[in-house]
C-alpha positions as a Markdown table, in Angstrom:
| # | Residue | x | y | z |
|---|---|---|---|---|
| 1 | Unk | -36.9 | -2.9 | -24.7 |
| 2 | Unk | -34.0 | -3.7 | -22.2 |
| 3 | Unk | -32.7 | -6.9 | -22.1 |
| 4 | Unk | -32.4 | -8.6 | -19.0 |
| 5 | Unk | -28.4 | -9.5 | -18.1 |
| 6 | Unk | -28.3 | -13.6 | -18.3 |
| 7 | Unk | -25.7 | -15.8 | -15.9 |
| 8 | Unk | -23.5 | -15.8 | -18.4 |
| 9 | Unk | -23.7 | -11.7 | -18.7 |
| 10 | Unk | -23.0 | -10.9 | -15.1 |
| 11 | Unk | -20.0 | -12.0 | -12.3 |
| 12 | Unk | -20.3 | -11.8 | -8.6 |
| 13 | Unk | -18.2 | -9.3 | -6.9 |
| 14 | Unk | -15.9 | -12.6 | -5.5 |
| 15 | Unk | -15.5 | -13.8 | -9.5 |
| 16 | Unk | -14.4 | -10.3 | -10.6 |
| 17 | Unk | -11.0 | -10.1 | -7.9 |
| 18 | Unk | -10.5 | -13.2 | -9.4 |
| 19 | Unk | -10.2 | -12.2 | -13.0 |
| 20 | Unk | -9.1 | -9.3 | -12.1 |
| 21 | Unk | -6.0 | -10.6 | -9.8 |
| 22 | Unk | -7.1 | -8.4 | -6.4 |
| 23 | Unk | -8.4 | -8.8 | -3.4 |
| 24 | Unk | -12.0 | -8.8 | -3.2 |
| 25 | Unk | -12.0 | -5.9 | -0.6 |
| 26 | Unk | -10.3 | -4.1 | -4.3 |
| 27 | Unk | -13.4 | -5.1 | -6.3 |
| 28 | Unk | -15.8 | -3.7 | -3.4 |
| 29 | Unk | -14.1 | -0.2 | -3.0 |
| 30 | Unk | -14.3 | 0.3 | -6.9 |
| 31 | Unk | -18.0 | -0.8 | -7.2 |
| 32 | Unk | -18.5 | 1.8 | -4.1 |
| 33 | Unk | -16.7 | 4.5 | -6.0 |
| 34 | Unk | -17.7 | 4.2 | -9.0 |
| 35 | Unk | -14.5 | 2.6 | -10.7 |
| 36 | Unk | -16.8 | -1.1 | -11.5 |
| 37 | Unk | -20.6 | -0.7 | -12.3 |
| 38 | Unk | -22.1 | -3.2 | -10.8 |
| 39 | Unk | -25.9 | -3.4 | -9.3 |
| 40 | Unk | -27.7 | -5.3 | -6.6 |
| 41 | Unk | -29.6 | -8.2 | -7.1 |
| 42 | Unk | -33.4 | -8.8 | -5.4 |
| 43 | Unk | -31.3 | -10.9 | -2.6 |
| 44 | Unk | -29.1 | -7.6 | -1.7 |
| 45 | Unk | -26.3 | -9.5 | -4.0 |
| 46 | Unk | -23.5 | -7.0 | -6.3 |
| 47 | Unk | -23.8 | -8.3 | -9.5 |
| 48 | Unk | -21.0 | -6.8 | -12.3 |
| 49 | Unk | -21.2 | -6.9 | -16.0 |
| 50 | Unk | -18.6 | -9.3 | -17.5 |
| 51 | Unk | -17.9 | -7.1 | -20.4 |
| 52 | Unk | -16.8 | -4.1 | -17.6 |
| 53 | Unk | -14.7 | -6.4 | -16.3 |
| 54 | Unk | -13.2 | -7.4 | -18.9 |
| 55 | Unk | -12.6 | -3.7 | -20.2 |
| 56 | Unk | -11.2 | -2.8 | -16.5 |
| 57 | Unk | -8.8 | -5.6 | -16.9 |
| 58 | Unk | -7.8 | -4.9 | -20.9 |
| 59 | Unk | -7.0 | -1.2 | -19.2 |
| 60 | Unk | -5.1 | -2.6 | -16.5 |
| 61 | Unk | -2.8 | -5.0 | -19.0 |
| 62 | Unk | -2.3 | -1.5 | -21.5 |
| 63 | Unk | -1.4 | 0.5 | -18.5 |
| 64 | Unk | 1.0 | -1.7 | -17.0 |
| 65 | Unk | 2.4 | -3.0 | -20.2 |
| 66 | Unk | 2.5 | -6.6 | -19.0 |
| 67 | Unk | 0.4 | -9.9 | -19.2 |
| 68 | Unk | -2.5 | -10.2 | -16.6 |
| 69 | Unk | -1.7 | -12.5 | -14.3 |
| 70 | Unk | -3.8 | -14.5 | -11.5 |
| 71 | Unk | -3.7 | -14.7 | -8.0 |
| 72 | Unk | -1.4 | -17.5 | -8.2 |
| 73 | Unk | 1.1 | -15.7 | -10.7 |
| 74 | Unk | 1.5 | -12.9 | -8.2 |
| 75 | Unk | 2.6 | -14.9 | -5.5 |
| 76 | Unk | 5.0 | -16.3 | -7.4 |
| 77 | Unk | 6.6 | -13.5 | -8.3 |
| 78 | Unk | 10.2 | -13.4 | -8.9 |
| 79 | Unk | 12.7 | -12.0 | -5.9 |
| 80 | Unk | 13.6 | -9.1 | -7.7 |
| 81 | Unk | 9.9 | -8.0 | -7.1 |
| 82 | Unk | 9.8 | -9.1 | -3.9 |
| 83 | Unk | 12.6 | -7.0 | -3.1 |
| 84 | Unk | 10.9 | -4.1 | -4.8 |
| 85 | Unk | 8.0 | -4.5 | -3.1 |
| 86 | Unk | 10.2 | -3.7 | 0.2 |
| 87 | Unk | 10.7 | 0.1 | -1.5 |
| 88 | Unk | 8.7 | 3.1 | 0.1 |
| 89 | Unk | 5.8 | 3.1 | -2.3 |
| 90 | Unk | 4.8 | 6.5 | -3.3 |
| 91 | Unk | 1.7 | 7.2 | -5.3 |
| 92 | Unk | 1.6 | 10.8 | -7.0 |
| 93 | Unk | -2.1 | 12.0 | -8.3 |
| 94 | Unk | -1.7 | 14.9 | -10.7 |
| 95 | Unk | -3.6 | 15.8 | -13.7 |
| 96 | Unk | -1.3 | 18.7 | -15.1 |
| 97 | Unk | 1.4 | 16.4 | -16.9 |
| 98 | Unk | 4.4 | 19.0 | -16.5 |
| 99 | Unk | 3.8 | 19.0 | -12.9 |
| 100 | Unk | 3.6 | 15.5 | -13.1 |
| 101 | Unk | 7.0 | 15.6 | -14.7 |
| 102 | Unk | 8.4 | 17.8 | -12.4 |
| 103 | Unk | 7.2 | 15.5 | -9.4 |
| 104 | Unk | 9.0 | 12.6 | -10.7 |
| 105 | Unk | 12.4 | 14.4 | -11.4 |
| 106 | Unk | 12.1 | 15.7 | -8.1 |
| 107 | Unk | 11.4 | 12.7 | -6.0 |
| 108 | Unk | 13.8 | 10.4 | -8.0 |
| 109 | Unk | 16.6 | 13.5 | -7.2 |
| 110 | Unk | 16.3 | 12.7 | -3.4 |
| 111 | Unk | 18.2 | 9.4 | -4.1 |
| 112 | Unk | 16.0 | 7.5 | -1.8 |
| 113 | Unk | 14.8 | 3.9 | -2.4 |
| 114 | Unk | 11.2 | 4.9 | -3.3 |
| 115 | Unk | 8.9 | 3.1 | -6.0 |
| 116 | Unk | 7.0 | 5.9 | -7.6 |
| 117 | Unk | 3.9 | 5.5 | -9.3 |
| 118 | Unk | 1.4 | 7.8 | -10.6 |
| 119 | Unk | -2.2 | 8.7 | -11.9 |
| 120 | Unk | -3.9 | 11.7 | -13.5 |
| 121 | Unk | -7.1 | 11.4 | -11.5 |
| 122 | Unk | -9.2 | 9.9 | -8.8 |
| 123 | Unk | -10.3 | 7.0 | -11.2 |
| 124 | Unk | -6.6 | 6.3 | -12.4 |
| 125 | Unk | -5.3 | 6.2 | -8.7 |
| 126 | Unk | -8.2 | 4.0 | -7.6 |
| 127 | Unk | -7.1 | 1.4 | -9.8 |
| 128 | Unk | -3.2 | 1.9 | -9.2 |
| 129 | Unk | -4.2 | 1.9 | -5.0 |
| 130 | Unk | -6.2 | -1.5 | -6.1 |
| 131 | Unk | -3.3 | -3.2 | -7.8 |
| 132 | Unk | -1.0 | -2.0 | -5.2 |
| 133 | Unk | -1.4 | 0.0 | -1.7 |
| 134 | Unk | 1.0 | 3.0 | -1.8 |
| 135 | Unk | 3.0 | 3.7 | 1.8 |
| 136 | Unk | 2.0 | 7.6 | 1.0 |
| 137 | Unk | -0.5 | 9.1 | -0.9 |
| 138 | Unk | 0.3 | 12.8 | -2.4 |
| 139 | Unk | -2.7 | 14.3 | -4.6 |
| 140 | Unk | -4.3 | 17.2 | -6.0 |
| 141 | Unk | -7.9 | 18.2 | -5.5 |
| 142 | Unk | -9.5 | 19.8 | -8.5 |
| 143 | Unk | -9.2 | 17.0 | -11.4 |
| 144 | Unk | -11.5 | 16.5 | -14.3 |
| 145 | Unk | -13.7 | 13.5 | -13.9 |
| 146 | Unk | -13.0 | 12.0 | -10.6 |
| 147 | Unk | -11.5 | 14.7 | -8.1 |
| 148 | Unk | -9.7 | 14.5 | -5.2 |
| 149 | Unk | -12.6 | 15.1 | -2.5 |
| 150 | Unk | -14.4 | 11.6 | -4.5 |
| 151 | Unk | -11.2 | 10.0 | -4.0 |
| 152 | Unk | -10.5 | 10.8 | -0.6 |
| 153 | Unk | -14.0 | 10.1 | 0.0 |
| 154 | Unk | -14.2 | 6.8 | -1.0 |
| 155 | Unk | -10.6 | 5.8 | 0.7 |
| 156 | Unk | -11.4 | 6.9 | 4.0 |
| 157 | Unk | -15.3 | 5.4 | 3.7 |
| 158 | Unk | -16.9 | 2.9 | 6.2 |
| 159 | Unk | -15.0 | -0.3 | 5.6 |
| 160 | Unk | -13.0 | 0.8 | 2.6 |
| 161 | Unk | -10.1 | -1.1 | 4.0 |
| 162 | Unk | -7.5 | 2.1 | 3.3 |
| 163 | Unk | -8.9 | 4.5 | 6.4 |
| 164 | Unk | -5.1 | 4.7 | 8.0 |
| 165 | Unk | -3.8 | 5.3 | 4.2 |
| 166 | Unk | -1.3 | 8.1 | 4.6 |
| 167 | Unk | -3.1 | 11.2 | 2.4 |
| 168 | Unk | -1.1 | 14.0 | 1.4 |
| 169 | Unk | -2.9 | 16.9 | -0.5 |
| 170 | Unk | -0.7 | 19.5 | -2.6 |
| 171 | Unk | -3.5 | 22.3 | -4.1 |
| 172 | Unk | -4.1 | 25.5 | -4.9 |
| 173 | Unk | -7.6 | 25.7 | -3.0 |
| 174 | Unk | -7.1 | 27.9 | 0.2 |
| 175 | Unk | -9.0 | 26.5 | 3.5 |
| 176 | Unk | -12.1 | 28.4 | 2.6 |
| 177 | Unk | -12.0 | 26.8 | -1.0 |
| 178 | Unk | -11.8 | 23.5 | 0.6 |
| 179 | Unk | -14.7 | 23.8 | 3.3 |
| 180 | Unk | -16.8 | 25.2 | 0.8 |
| 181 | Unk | -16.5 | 21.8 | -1.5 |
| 182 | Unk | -17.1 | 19.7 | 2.0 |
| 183 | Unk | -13.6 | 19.6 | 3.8 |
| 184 | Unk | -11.5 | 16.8 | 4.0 |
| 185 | Unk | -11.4 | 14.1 | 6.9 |
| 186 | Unk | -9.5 | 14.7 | 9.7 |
| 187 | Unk | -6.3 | 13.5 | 9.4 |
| 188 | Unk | -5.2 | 14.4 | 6.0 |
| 189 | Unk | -2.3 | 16.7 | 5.8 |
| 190 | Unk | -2.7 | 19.7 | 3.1 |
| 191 | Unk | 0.6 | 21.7 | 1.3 |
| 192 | Unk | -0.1 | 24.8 | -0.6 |
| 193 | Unk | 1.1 | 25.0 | -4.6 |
| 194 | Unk | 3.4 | 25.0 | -5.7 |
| 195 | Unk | 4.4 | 22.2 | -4.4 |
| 196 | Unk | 7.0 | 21.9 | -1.1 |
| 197 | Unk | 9.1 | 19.3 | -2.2 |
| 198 | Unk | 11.5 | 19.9 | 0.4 |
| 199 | Unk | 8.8 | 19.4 | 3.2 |
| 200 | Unk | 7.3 | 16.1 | 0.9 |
| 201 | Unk | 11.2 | 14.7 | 1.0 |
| 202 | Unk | 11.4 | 15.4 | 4.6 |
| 203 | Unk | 8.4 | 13.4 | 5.5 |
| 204 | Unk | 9.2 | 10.4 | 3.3 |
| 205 | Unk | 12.5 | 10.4 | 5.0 |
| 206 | Unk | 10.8 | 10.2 | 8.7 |
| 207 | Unk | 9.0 | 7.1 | 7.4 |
| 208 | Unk | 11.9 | 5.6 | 5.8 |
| 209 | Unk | 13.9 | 6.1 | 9.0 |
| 210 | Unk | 11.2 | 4.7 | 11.3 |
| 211 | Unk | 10.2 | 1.5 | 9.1 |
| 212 | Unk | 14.3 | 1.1 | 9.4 |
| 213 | Unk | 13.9 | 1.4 | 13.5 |
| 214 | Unk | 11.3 | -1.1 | 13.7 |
């Protein structure tokens, strides 16, 4: 028989971006994609198991290689990060790790003053978009577990707080492909493999020079 979850079993969606170290608009997008199981109670209430919390955060730490640290840490962060925070913050979604590789020689050849950071799929970059929102978002589409349609999907959602993310998809899907698996949202630009880096550097150089103008 199933056991049903006591107090001490189960957070609210509030108490989890507080372990966690996010916003609570973070915790809400993961739940609704899948990232955080979490169920509703009889009042229409999220309720998330402690022990998936706790093994979201124990991923976090191993992926970042650094203690977790509250809301409170983060804000007093050091200015070295503060002034790496100012960087153009590029998030790269690839599952193919010699691409991957490629990407980051690439984009650390322009010279440019960009903080790269990347995932192998739609799960992985949900959590690195949760811990911190990229300036541009370049992805693939067809990657094993969560893909890039789920992904996109769930950014651009009602109320998913990351509809005016700037999405960038690099695949080998033609149009047909793509309409066939439901399209994409309007808005979202699509390259062809392999990959134009040129056209990739030329865009984040258009950005860099308009956040300068403002």
């Amino acid at each position: 028989m199933r056991q049903t979850p006591t107090n001490d079993d189960v957070i609210s969606t509030r108490e989890a971006a507080e372990r966690l170290g996010v916003a609570l608009r973070t915790v809400q997008l993961w739940v609704e994609s899948g990232v955080l199981p979490a169920w509703k109670t009889a009042g229409g209430h999220r309720r998330i198991a402690r022990s998936a919390v706790e093994k979201l955060l124990a991923e976090r730490q191993a992926a970042i290689n650094v203690p977790a640290r509250g809301r409170a840490g983060a804000e007093a962060a050091p200015a070295a990060a503060r002034a790496a925070d100012a960087r153009f913050r590029m998030l790269v979604v690839e599952d193919e790790p010699d691409l991957l590789r490629l990407f980051t020689l690439m984009i650390e050849g322009w010279g440019l003053p960009i903080t790269l950071t990347t995932a192998n799929n739609g799960f992985e970059a949900l959590l690195r978009i949760g811990e911190q929102r990229p300036d541009l978002l370049v992805t693939d589409l067809n990657m094993p577990g969560m893909d890039g349609f789920r992904m996109i999907r769930s950014l651009r959602g009602p109320g998913s707080g990351f509809a005016d993310l700037e999405l960038v998809v690099v695949t080998a899907l033609g149009p047909q492909d793509i309409e066939d698996r439901g399209g994409l949202p309007e808005g979202v630009r699509v390259f062809t493999k392999p990959v134009p880096f040129s056209e990739l550097e030329r865009l984040v150089r258009q950005r860099l020079d308009r956040r300068q103008a403002a």
